[in-house]
VEXSETOR-381216 format. One record per atom (N, C-alpha, C, O, CB): x, y, z; atom name; residue in one letter. Coordinates in Angstrom, 1 decimal. Glycine has a CB too. Layout:
N
X / Y / Z / CA / a;
...
***
This chain:
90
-146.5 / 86.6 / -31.4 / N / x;
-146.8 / 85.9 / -30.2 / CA / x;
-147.5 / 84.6 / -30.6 / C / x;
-148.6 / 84.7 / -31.1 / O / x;
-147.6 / 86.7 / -29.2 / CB / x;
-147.0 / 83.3 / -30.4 / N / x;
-147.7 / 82.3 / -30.5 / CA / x;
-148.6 / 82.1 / -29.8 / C / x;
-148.6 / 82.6 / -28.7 / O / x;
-147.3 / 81.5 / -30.5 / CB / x;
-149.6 / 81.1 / -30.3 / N / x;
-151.1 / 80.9 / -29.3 / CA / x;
-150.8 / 80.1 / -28.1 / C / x;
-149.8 / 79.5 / -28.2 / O / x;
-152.3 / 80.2 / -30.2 / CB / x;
-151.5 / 79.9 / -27.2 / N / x;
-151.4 / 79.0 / -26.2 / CA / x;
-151.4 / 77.1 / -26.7 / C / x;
-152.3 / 76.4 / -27.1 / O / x;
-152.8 / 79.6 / -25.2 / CB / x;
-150.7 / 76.9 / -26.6 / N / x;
-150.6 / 75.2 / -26.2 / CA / x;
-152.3 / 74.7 / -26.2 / C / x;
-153.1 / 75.3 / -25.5 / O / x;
-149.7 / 74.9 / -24.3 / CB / x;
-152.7 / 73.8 / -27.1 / N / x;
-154.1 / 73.1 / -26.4 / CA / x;
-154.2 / 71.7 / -26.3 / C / x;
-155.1 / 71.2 / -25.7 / O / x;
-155.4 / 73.3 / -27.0 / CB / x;
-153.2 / 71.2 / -26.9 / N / x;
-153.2 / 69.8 / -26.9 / CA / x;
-151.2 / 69.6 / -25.5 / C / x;
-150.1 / 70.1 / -25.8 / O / x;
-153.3 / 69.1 / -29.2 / CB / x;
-151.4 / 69.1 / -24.7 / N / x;
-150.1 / 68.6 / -23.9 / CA / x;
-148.8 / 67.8 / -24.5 / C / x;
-148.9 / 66.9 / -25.3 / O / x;
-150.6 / 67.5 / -22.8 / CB / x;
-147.8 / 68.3 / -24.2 / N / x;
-146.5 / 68.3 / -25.2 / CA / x;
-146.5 / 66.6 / -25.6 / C / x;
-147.0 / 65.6 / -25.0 / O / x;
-144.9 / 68.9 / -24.3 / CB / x;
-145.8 / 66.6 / -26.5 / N / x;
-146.0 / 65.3 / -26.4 / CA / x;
-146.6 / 64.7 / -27.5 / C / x;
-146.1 / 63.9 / -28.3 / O / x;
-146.7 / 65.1 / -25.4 / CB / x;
-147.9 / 65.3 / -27.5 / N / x;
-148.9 / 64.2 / -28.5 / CA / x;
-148.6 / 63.9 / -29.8 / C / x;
-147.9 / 64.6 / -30.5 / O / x;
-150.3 / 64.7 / -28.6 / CB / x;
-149.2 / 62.6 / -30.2 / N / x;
-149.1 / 63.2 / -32.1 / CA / x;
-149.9 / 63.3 / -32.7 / C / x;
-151.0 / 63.2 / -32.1 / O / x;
-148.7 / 62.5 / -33.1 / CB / x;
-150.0 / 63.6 / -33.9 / N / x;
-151.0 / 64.0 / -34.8 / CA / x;
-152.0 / 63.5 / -34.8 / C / x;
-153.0 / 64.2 / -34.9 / O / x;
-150.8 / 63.8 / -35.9 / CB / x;
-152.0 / 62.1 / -34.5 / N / x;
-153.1 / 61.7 / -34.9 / CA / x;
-154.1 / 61.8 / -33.7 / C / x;
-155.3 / 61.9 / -33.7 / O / x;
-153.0 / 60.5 / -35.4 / CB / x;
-153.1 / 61.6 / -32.6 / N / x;
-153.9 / 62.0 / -31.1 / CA / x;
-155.1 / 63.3 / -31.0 / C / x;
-156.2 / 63.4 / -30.5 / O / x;
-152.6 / 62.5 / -30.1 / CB / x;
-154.0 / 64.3 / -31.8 / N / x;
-154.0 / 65.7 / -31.7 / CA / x;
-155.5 / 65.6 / -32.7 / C / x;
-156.4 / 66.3 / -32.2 / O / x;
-152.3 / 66.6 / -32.4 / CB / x;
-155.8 / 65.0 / -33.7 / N / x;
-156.5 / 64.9 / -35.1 / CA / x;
-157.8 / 64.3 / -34.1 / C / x;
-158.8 / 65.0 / -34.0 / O / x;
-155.6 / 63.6 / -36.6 / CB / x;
-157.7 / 62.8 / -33.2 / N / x;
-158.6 / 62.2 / -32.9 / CA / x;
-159.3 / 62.7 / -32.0 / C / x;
-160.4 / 62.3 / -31.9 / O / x;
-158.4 / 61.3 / -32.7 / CB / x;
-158.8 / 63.8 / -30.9 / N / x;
-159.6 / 64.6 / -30.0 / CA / x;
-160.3 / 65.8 / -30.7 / C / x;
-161.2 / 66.6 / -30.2 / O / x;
-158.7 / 65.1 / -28.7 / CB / x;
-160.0 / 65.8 / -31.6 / N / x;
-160.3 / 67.5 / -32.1 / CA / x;
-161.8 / 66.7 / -32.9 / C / x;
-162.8 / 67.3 / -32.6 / O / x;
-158.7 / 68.4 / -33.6 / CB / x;
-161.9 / 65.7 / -33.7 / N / x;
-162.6 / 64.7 / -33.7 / CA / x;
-164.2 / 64.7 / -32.9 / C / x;
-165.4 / 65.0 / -33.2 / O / x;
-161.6 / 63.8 / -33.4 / CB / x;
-163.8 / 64.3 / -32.2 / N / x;
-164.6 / 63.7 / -30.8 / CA / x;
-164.9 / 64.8 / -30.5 / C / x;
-166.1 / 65.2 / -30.7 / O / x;
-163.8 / 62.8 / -29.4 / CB / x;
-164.1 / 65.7 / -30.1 / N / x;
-164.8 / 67.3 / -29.7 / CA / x;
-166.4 / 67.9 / -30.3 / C / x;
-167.4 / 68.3 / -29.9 / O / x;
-163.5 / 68.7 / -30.5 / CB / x;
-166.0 / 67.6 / -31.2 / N / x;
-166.4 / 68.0 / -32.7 / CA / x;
-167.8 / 67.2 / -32.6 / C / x;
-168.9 / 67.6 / -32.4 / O / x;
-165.2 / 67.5 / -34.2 / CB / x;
-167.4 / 65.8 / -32.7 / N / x;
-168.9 / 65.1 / -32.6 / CA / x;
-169.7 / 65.2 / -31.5 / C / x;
-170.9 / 65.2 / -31.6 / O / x;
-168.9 / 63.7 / -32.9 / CB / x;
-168.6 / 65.1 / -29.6 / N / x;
-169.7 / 65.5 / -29.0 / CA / x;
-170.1 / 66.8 / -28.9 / C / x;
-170.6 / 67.1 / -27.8 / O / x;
-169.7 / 65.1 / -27.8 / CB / x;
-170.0 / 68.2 / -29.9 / N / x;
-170.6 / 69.2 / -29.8 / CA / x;
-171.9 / 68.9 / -31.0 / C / x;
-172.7 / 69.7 / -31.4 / O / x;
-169.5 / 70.5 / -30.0 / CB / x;
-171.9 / 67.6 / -31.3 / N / x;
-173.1 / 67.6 / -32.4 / CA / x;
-172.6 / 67.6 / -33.9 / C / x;
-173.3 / 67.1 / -34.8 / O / x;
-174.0 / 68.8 / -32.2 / CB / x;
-171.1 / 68.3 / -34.0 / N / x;
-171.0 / 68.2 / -35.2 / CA / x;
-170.6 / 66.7 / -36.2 / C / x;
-171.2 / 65.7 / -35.8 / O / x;
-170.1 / 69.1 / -35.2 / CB / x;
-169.9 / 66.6 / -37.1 / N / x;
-169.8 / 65.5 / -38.1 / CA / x;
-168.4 / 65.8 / -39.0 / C / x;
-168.2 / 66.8 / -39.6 / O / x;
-171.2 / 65.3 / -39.2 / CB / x;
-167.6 / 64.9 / -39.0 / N / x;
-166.5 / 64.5 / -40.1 / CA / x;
-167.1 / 64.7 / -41.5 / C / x;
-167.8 / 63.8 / -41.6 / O / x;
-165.9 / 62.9 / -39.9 / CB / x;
-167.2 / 65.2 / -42.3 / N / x;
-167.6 / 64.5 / -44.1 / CA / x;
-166.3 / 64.9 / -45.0 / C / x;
-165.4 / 65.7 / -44.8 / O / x;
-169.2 / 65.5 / -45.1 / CB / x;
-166.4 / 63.9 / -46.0 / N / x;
-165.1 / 63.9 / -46.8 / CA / x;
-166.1 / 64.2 / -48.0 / C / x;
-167.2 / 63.8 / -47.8 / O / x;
-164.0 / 62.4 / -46.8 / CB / x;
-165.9 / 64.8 / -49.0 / N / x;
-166.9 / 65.1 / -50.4 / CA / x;
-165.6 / 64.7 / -51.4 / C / x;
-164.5 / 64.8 / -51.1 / O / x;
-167.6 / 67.2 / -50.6 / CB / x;
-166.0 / 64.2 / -52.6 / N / x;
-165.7 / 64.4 / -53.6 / CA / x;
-166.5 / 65.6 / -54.7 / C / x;
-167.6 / 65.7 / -55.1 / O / x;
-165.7 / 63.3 / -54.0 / CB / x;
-165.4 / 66.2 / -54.7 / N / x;
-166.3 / 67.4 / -55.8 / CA / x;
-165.8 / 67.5 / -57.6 / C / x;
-164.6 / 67.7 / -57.7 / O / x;
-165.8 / 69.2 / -55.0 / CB / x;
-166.2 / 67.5 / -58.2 / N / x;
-166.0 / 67.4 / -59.9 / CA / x;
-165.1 / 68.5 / -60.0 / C / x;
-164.6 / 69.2 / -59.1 / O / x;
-167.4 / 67.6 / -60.9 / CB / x;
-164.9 / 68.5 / -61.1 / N / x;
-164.1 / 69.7 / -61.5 / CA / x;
-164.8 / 71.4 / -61.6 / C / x;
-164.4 / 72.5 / -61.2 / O / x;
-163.5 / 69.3 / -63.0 / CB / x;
-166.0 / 71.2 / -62.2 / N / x;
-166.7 / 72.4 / -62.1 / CA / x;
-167.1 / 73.1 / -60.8 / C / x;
-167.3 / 74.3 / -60.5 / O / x;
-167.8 / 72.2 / -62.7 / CB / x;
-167.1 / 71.9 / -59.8 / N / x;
-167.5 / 72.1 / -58.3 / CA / x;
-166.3 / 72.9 / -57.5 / C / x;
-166.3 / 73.9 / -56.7 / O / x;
-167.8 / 70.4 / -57.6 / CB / x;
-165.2 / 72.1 / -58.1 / N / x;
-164.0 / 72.7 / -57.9 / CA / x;
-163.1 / 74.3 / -58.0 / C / x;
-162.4 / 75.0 / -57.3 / O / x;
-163.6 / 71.9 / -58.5 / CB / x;
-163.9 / 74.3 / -59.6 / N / x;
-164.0 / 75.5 / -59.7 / CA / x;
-164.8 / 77.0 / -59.3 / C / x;
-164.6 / 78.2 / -59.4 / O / x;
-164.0 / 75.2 / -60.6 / CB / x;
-165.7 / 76.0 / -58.8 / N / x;
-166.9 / 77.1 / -58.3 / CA / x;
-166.1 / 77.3 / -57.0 / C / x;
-166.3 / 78.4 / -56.6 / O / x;
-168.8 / 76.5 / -58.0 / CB / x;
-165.4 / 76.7 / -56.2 / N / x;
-164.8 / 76.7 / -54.9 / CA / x;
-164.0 / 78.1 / -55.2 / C / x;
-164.2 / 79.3 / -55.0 / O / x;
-163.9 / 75.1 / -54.4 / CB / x;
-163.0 / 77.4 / -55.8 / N / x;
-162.0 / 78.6 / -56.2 / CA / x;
-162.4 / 80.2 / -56.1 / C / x;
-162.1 / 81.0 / -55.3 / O / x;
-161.6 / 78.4 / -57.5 / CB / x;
-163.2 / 80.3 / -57.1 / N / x;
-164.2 / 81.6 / -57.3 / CA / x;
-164.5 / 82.0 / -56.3 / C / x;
-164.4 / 83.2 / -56.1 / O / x;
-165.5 / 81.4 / -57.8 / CB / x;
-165.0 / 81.0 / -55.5 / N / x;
-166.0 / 81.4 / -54.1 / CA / x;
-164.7 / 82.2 / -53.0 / C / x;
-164.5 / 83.4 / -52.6 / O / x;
-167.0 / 79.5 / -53.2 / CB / x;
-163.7 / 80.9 / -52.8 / N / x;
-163.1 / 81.9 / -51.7 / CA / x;
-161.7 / 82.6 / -52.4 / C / x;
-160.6 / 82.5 / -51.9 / O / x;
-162.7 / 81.0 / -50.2 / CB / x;
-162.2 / 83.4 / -53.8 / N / x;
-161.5 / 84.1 / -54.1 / CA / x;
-162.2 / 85.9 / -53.8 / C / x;
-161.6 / 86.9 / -53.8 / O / x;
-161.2 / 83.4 / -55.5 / CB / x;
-163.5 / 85.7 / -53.6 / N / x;
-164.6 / 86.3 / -53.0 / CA / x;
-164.2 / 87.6 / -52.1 / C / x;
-163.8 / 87.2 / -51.0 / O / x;
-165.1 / 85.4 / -52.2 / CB / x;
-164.3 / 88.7 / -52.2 / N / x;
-163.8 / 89.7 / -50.8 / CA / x;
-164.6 / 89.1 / -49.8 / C / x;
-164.0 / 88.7 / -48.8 / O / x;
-164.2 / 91.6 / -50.8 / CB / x;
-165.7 / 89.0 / -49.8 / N / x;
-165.9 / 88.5 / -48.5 / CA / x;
-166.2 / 86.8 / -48.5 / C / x;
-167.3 / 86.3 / -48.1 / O / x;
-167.1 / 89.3 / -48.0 / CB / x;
-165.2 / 86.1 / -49.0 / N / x;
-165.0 / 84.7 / -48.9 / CA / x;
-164.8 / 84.1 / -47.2 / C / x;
-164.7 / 85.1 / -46.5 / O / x;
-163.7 / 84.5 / -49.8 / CB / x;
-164.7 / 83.4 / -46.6 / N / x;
-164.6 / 83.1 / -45.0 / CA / x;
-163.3 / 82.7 / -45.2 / C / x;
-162.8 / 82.6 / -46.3 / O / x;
-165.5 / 81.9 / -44.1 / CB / x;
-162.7 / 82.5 / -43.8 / N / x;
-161.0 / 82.3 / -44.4 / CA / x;
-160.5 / 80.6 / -44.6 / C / x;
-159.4 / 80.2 / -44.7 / O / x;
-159.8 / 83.1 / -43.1 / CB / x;
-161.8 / 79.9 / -44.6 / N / x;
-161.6 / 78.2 / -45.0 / CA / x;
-162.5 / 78.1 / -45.9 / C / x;
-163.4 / 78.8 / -46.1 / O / x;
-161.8 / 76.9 / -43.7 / CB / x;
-162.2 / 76.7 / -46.5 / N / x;
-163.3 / 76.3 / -47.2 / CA / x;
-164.1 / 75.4 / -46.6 / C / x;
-164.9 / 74.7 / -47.3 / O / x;
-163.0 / 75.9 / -48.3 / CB / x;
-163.9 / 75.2 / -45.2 / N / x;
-164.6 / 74.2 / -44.7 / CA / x;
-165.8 / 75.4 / -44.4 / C / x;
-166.9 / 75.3 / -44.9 / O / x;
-163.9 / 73.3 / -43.4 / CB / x;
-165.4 / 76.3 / -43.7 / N / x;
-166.4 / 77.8 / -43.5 / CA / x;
-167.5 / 78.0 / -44.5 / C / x;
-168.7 / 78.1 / -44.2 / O / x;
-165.6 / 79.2 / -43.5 / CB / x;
-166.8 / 78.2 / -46.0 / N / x;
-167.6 / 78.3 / -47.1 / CA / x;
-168.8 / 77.3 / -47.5 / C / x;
-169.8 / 77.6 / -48.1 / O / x;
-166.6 / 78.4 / -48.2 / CB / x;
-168.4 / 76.1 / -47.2 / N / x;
-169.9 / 75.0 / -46.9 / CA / x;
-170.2 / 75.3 / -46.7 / C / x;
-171.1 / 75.8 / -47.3 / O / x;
-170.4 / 74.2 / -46.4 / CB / x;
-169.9 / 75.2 / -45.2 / N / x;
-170.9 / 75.5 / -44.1 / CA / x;
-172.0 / 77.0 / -44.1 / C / x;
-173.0 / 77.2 / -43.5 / O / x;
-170.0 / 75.6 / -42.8 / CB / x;
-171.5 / 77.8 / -44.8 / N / x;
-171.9 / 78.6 / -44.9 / CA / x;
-173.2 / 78.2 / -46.0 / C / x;
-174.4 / 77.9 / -45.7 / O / x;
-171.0 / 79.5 / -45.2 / CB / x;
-172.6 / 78.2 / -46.9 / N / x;
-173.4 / 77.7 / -47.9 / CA / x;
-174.7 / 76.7 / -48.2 / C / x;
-175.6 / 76.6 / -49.1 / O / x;
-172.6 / 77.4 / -48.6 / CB / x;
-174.4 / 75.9 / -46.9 / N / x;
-175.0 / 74.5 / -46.3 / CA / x;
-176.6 / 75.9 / -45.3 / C / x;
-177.8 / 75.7 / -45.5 / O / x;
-173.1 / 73.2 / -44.7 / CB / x;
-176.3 / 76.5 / -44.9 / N / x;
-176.9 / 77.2 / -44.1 / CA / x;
-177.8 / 78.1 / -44.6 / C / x;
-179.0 / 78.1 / -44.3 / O / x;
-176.1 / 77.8 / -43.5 / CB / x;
-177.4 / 78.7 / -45.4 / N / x;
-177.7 / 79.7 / -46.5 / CA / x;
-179.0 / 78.9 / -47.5 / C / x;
-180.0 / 79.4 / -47.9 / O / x;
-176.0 / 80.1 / -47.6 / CB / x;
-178.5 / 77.5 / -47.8 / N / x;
-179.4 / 77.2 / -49.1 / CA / x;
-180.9 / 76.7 / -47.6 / C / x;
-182.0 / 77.1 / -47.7 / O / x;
-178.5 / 75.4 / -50.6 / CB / x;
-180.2 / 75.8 / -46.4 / N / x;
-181.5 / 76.0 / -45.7 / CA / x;
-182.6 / 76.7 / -45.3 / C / x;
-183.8 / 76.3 / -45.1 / O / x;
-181.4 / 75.8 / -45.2 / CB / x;
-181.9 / 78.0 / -45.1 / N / x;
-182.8 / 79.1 / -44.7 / CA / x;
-183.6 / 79.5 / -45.6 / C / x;
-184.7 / 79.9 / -45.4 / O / x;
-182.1 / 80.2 / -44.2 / CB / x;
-182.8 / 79.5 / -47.3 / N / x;
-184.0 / 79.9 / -48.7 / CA / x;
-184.7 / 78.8 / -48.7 / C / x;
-185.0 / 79.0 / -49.9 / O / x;
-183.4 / 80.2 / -50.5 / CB / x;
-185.1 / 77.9 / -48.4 / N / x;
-185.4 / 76.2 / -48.9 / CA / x;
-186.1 / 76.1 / -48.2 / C / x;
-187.2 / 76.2 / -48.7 / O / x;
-184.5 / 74.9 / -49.0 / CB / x;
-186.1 / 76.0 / -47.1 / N / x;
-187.1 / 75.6 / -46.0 / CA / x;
-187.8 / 76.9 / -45.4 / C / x;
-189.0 / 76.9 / -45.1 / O / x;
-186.2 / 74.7 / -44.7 / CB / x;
-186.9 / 78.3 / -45.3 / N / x;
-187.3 / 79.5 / -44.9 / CA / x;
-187.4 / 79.3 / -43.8 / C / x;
-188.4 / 79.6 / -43.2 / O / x;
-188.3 / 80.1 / -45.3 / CB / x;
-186.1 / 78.6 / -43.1 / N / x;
-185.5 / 78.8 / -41.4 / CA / x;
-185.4 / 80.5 / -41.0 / C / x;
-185.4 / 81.4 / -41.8 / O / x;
-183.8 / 78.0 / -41.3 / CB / x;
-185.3 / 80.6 / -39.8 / N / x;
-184.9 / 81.6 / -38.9 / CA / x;
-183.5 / 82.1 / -39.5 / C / x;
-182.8 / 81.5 / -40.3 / O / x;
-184.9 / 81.0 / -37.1 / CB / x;
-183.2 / 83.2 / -39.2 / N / x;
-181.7 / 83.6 / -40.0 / CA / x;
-180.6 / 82.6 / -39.3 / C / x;
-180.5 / 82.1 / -38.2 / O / x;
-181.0 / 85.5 / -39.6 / CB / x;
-179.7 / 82.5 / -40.6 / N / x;
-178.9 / 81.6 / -40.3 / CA / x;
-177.4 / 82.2 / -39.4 / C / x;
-176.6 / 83.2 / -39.5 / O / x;
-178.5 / 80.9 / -41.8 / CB / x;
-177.7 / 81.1 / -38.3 / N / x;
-176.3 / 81.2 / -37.2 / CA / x;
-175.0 / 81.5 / -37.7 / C / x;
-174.6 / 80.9 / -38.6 / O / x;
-175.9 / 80.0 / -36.6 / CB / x;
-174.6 / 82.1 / -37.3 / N / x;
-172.7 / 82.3 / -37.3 / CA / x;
-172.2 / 81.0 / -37.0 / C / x;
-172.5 / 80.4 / -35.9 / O / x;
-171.9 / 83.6 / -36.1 / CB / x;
-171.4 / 80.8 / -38.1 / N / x;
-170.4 / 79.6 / -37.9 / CA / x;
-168.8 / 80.1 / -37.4 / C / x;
-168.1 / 80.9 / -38.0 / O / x;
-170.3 / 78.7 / -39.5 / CB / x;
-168.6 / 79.6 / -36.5 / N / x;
-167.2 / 79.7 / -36.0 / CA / x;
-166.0 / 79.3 / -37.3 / C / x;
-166.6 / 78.8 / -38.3 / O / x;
-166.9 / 78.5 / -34.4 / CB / x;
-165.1 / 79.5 / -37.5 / N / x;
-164.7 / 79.6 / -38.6 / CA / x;
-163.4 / 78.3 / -38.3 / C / x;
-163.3 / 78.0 / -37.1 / O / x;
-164.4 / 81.4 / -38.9 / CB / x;
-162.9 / 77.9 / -38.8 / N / x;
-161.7 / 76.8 / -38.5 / CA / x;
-160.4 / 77.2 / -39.1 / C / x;
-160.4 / 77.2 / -40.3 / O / x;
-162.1 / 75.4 / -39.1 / CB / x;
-159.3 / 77.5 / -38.4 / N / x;
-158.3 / 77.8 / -38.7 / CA / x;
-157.3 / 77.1 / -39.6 / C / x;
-156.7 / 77.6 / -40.6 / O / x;
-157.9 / 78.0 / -37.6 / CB / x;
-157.2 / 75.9 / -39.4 / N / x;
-156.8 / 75.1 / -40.6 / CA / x;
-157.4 / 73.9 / -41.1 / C / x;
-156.6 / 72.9 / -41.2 / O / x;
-155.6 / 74.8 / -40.3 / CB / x;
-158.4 / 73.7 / -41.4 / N / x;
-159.0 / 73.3 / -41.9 / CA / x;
-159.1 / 73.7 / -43.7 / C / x;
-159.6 / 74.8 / -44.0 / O / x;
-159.8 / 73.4 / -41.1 / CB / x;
-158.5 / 72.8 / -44.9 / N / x;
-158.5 / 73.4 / -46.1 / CA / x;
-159.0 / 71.8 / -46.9 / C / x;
-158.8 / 70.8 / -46.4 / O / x;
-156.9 / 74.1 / -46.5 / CB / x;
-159.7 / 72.0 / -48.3 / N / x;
-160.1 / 71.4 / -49.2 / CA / x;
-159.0 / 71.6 / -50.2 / C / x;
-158.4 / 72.7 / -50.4 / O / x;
-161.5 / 71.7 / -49.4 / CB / x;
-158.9 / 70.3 / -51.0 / N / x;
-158.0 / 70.4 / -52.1 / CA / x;
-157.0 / 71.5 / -51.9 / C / x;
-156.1 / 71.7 / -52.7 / O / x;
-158.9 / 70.6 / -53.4 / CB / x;
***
């Protein structure tokens, strides 16, 4: 069963790309583009090769982004990140 329609027939990509965008920033969030080395690269792999890897690698940042705050600063436990369906790195 396919999912419900969220963007109105019609649109294009980039339409589709630029609201999802905007969504995104007015919920607070941010676009980033990284360049990562090769070792960095490789650590990715590893990571969401992981049984319990998240099912993006945008998730796996974020995760990770969360994780190193809460040891570092010794924040409150770190929030559940909604996870992004297609969202992929390299």
């Amino acid at each position: 069963m396919a999912r419900p329609r969220i963007h109105e027939p019609g649109t294009t990509a980039t339409q589709r790309v630029t609201a999802s965008r905007d969504a995104l920033v007015a919920a607070g969030g941010a676009r980033k583009e990284f360049r990562l080395s090769p070792a960095a690269v490789d650590a990715m792999r590893s990571l969401m090769s992981a049984p319990n890897a998240p099912g993006n690698e945008t998730a796996l940042i974020e995760r990770l982004l969360l994780e190193e705050k809460s040891r570092t600063l010794g924040s409150c436990a770190v929030p559940h990140v909604k996870q992004s369906s297609t969202t992929k790195i390299g």
